[in-house]
C-alpha positions as a printed NumPy array, in Angstrom:
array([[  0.   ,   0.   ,   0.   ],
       [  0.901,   3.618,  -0.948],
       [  2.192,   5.624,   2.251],
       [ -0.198,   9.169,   2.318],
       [  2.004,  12.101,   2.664],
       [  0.065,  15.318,   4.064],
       [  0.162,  18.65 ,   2.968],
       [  3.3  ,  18.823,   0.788],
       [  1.968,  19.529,  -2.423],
       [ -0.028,  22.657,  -3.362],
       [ -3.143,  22.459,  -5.566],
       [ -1.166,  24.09 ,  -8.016],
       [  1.711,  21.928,  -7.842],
       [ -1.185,  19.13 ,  -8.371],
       [ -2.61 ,  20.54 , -11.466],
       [  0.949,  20.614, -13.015],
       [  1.447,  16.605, -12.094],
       [ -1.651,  15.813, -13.787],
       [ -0.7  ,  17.846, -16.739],
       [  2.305,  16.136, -17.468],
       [  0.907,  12.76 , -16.827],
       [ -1.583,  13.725, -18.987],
       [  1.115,  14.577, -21.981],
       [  2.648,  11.479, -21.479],
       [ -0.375,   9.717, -21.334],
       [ -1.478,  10.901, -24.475],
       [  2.155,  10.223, -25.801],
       [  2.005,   6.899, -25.034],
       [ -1.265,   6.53 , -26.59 ],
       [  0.002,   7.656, -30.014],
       [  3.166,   5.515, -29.514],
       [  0.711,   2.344, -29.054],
       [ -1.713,   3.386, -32.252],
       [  1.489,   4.   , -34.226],
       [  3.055,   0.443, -34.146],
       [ -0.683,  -0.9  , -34.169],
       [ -0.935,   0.618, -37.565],
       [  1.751,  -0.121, -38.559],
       [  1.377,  -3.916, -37.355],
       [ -2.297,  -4.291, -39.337],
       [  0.167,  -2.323, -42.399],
       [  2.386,  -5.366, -42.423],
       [  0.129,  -8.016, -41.982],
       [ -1.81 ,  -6.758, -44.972],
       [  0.943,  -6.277, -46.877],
       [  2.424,  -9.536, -45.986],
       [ -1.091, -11.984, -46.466],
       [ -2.252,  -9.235, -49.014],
       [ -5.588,  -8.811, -47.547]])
């Protein structure tokens, strides 16, 4: 279990985390569509569907 630490982030500082675990989320996202695509690309090209 996650230890709760009080108090040591501002609701500022908050907004900011989620931000940029939002850009990498979204990154990530992209990265897995990307080779996806490009997976379906090859296996068409490959069994010429």
């Amino acid at each position: 279990m996650a230890r709760r630490r009080n108090n040591d982030i501002s609701p500022e500082e908050f907004r900011e985390l989620i931000r940029e675990i939002n850009k990498r989320m979204i990154i990530a996202g992209l990265i897995v569509i990307g080779v996806g695509l490009a997976i379906i690309g090859l296996m068409t090209l490959a069994y010429g569907g």
